[in-house]
C-alpha positions in Angstrom: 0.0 0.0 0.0 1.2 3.2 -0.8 1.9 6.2 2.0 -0.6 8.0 0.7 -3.7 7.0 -0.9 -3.9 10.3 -3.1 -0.5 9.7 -4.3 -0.9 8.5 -8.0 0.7 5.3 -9.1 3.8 5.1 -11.3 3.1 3.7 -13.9 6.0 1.6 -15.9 7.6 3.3 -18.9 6.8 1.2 -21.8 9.3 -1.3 -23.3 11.1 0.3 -26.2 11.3 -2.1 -29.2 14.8 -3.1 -30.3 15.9 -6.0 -32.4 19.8 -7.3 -31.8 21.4 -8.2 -35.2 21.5 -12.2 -35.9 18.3 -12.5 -32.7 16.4 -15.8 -33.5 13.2 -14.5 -35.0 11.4 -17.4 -35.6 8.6 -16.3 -32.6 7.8 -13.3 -34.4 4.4 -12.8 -36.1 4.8 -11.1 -39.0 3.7 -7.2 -38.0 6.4 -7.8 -35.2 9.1 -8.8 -38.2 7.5 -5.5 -40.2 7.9 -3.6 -36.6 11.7 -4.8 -36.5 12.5 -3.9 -40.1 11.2 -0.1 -40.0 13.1 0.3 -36.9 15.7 -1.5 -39.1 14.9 1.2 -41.7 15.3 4.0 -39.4 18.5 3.1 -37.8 20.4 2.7 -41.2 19.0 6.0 -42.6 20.5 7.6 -39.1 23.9 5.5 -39.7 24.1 7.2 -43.0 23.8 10.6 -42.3 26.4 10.6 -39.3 28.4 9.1 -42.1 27.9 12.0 -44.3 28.1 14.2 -41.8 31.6 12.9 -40.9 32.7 12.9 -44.8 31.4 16.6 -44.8 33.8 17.7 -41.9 36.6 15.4 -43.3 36.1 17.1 -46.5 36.0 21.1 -45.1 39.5 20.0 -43.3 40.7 18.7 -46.5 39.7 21.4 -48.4 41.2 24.1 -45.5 44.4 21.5 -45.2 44.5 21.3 -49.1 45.3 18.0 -48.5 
């Protein structure tokens, strides 16, 4: 019982999907497998543009280097 009864009740944050690369998917219906491979999605259009991101600033040095 809580301390106080007017006290609202925490309520648990709610799981964040994640998929682990190689996981055993064979439990999976198939909107859970359509779930993992938006996330899947998202995650490589994010790893692409801190790629070119990275190229960009290499790129400005370069170019202020004149390598």
């Amino acid at each position: 019982m809580a301390a106080f009864d007017d006290e609202p009740q925490a309520r648990k944050p709610a799981a964040k999907l994640t998929h682990v690369i190689g996981e055993n998917v064979d439990a999976l219906s198939a909107p859970e497998l359509a779930e993992r491979i938006e996330l899947c999605r998202n995650e490589i259009a994010r790893l692409e543009a801190a790629k070119a991101a990275r190229e960009a600033t290499r790129a400005a040095a370069d170019a202020f280097f004149k390598r």
